[in-house]
N, C-alpha and C positions, 0 to 999 in steps of 0.2 A: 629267652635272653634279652637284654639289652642291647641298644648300641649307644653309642654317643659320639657327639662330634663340639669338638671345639673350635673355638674363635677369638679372634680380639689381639692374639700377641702382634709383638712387634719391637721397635726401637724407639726409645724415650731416652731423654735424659735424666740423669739423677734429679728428685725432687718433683720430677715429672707424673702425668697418672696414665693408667690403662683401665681399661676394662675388658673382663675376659666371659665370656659366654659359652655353654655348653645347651644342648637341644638332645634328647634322650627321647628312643622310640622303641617301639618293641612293646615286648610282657611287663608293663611297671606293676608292681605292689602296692598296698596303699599302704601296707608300712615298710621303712626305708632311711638309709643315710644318703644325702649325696653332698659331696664335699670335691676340696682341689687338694690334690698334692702337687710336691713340685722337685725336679730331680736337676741337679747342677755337676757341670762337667766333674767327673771324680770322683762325686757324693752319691752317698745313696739316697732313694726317695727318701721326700719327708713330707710329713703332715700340714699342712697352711689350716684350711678350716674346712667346718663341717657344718651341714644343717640339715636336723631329721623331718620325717613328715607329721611332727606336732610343732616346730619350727624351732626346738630349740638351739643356739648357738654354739659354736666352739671355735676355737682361734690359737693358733701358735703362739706362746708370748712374742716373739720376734717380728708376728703381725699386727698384734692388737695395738686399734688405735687409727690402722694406718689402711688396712682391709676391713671390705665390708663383703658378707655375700650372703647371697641371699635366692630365693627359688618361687618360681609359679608355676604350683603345682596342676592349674589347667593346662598348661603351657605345657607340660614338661620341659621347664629351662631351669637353669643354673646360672649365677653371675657372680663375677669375682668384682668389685669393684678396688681399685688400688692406686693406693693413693702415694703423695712424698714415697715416690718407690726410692728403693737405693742400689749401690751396684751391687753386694749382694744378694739382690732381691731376679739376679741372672739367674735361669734356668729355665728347663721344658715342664712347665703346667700341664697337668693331668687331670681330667676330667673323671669322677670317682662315685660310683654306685653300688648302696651295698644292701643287697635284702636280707629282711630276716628269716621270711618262709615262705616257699625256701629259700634256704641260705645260699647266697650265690653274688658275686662281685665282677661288676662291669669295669672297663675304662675305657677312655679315650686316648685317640693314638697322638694326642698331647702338641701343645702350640709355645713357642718359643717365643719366651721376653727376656731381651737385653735392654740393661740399662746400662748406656755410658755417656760420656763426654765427648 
């Protein structure tokens, strides 16, 4: 299995940035997603973005633009960088690993960013 641990949340103001980090130990695969989702009081998880281990991209439209993330795979790390966040951009970040053989799904026990005034 995996573990993962995250980092980086916090309180920002609107327009403000964070950056959010994840460190993954354990059994990795050398093929893999790992990405952020993010869960807001009431709502259910949702998807933010993704990046495989050929590095291809993916992004919520409701981020693109405004997030970047990105991974080093010697590292085993993950970063969310984010930017002009806004208040609905409130919620617990999840840290998100997902192999394909076998198939099997990590997370992290997830890091809290509020954005307010």
């Amino acid at each position: 299995q995996v573990q993962l641990v995250e980092s980086g949340g916090g309180l920002v103001q609107p327009g403000g940035s964070l950056r959010l980090s994840c460190a993954a130990s354990g059994r990795l695969f050398s093929i893999n997603d790992m990405g952020w989702y993010r869960q807001a009081p009431g709502k259910q998880r949702e998807f933010v973005a993704s990046v495989n281990s050929d590095g291809w991209l993916k992004y919520a439209d409701s981020v693109k633009g405004r997030f970047t993330i990105s991974r080093d795979n010697a590292k085993n790390t993950l970063s969310l960088q984010m930017n002009s966040l806004k208040l609905e951009d409130t919620a617990v970040y999840y840290c998100n690993y997902m192999n394909r053989d076998p198939p099997f799904a990590s997370w992290g026990q997830g890091t809290q960013v509020t954005v307010s005034s």
